[in-house]
Structure formats: structure tokens, C-alpha cells
C-alpha positions as a LaTeX table, in Angstrom:
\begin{tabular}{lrrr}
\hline
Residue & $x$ (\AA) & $y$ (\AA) & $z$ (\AA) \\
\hline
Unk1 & $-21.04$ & 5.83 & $-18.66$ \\
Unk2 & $-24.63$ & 6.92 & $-18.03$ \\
Unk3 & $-25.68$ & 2.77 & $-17.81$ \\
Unk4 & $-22.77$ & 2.13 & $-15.22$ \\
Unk5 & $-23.68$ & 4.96 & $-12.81$ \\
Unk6 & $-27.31$ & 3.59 & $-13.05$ \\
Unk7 & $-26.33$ & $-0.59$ & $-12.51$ \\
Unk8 & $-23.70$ & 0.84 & $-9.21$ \\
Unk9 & $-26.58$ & 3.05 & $-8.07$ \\
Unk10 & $-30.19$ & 1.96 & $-9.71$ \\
Unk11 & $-32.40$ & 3.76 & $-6.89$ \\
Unk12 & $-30.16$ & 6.90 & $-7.75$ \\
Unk13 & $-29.81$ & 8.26 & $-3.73$ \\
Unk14 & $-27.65$ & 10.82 & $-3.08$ \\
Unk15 & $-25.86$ & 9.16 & $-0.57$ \\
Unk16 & $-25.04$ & 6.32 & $-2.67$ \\
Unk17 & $-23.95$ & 8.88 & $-5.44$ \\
Unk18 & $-21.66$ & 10.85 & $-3.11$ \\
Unk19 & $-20.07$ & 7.55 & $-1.28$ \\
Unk20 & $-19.47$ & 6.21 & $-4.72$ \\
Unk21 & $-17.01$ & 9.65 & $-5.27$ \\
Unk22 & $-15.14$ & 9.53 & $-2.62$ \\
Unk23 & $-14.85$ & 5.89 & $-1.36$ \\
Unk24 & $-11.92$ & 3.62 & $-0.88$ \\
Unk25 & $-8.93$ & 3.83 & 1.76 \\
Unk26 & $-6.92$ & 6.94 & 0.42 \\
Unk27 & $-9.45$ & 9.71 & $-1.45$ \\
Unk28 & $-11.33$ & 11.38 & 1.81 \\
Unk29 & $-7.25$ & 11.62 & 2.85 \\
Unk30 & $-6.36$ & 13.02 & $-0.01$ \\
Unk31 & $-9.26$ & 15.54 & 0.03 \\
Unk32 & $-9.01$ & 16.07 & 3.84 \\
Unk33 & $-5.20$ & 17.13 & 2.87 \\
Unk34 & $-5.88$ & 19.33 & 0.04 \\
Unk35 & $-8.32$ & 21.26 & 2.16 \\
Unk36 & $-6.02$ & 23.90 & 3.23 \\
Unk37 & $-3.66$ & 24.11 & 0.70 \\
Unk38 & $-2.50$ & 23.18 & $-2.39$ \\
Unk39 & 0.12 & 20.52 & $-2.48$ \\
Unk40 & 2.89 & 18.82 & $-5.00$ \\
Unk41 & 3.10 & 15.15 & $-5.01$ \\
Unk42 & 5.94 & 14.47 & $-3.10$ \\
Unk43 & 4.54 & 16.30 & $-0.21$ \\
Unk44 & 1.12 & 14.58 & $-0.58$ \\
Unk45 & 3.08 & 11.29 & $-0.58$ \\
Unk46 & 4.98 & 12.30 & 2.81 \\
Unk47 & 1.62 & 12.84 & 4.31 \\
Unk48 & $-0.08$ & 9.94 & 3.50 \\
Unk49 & 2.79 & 7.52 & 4.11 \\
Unk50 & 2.49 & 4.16 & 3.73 \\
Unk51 & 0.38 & 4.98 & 0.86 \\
Unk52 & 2.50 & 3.83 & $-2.82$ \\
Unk53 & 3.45 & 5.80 & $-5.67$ \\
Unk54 & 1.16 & 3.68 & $-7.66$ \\
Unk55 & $-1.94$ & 4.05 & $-5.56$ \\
Unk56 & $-1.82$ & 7.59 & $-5.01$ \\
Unk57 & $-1.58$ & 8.52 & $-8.84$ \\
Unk58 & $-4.37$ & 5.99 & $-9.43$ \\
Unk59 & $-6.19$ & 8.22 & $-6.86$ \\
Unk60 & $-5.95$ & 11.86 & $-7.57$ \\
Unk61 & $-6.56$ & 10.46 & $-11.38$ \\
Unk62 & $-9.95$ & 9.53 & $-10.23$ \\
Unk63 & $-10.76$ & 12.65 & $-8.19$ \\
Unk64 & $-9.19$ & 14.95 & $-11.27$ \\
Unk65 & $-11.87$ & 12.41 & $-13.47$ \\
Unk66 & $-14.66$ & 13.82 & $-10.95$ \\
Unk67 & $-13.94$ & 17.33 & $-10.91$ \\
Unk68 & $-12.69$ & 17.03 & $-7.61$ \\
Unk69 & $-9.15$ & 17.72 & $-7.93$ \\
Unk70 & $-7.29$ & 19.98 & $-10.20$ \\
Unk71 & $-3.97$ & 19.62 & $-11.47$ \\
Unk72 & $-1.83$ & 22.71 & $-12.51$ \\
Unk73 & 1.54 & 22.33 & $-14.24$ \\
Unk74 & 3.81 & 25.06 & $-14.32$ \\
Unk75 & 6.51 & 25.24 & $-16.57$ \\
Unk76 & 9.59 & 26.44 & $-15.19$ \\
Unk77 & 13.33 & 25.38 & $-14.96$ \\
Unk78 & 12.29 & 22.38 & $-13.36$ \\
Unk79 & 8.30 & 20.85 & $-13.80$ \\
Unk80 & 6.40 & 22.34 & $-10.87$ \\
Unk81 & 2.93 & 19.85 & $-10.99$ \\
Unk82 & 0.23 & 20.95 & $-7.79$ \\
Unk83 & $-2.81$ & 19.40 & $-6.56$ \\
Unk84 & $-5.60$ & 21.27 & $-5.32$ \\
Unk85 & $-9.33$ & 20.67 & $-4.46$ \\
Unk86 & $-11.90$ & 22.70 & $-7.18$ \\
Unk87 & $-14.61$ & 24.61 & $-5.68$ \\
Unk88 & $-16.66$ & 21.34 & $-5.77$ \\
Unk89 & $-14.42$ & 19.28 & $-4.36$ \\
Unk90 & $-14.04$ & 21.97 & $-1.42$ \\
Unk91 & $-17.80$ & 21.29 & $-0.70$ \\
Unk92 & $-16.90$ & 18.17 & 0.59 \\
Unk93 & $-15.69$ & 19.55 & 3.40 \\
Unk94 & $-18.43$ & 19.57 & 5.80 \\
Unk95 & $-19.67$ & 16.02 & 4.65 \\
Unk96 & $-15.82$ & 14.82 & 5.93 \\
Unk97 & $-16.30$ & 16.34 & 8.58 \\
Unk98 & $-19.57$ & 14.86 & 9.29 \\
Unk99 & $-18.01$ & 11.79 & 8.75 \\
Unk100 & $-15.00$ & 12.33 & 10.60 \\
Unk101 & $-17.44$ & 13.46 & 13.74 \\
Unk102 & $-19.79$ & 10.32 & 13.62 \\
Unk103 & $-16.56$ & 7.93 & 13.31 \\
Unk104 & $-14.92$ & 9.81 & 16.44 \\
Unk105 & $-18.00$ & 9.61 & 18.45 \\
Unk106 & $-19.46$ & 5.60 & 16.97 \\
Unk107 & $-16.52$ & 3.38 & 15.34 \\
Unk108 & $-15.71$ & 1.37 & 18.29 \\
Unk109 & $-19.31$ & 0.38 & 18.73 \\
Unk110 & $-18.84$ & $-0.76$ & 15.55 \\
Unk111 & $-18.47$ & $-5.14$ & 15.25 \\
Unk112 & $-14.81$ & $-6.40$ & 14.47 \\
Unk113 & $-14.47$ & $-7.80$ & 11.04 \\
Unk114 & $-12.73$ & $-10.72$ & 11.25 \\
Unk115 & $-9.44$ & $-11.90$ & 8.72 \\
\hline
\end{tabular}
């Protein structure tokens, strides 16, 4: 594991290390959700529509991997599963936020990709 983490990031920055946690199309989302309150799947889902059933477990599997999520089960008449952010993954926060803030105020000076 220790020789992958070094070949994706061989300079080892702290930028590259933290983009590398939470990159792709759905996990800031996901962690932006879970900010305020803890959530069950189906609500996550509903939130993040048109995201699949697939994609979104593939997800929160990878943020649970980083310590970023927990899952909690409870085990009553009917399987109650939640998804919450760990006291790590709530010091994301102000880096989305960051994010969020430089986006609002730069993207559309950024070029158009083209197909």
C-alpha cells in the first residue's frame, strides 16, 4: 500500500495527498452532505440524485477505507445502517469550503474542455 501512495504521489505534498482522498465527481458531495447530519442511504441517494446505487456504495466504501466516513448499523426490527463523517473527516470542512469559495469566485475563467 505504502509503494502505491508513493508512485500516485512521489514528491509526497500535502495537497496532492489530500486531493487524492477526496477526488472524483461524488465524495466532496457526499462529505459536504454528511456535514450536518448523519444520514441513511436512501436519503443520501435522494440528495445526490442522478448519482447510481452502484456508484454511491463504491463511494462511501472508499471514504469508510480512509477514515472518513463511519458506518453504524443498528439492529432493530428492521436494519437501520447511517453514514456519518468521523472527526477527521469533519476537518474537511473548511478545505470544501475553500474550495467551494475559489470555484464560486474563478470557475468560469476557467477554459472549456472540449468532448
Amino acid at each position: 500500500m505504502q509503494k502505491r501512495i508513493e508512485a500516485e504521489n512521489p514528491l509526497g505534498c500535502p495537497v496532492v495527498s489530500t486531493l487524492g482522498l477526496i477526488s472524483g465527481k461524488w465524495k466532496p458531495m457526499v462529505i459536504h452532505i454528511l456535514i450536518d447530519q448523519p444520514l441513511r442511504f436512501g436519503q443520501l441517494k435522494n440528495m445526490m440524485s442522478p448519482i447510481s446505487q452502484k456508484v454511491l456504495t463504491e463511494q462511501l466504501r472508499e471514504l469508510e477505507s480512509t477514515l472518513i466516513v463511519q458506518r453504524d448499523v443498528f439492529d432493530e426490527k428492521v436494519l437501520n445502517v447511517t453514514y456519518s463523517l468521523t472527526d477527521y473527516g469533519h476537518s474537511l470542512a473548511p478545505v470544501l469550503e475553500a474550495l467551494y469559495l475559489w470555484g464560486d469566485t474563478n470557475a468560469h475563467l476557467a477554459p472549456k474542455r472540449s468532448s
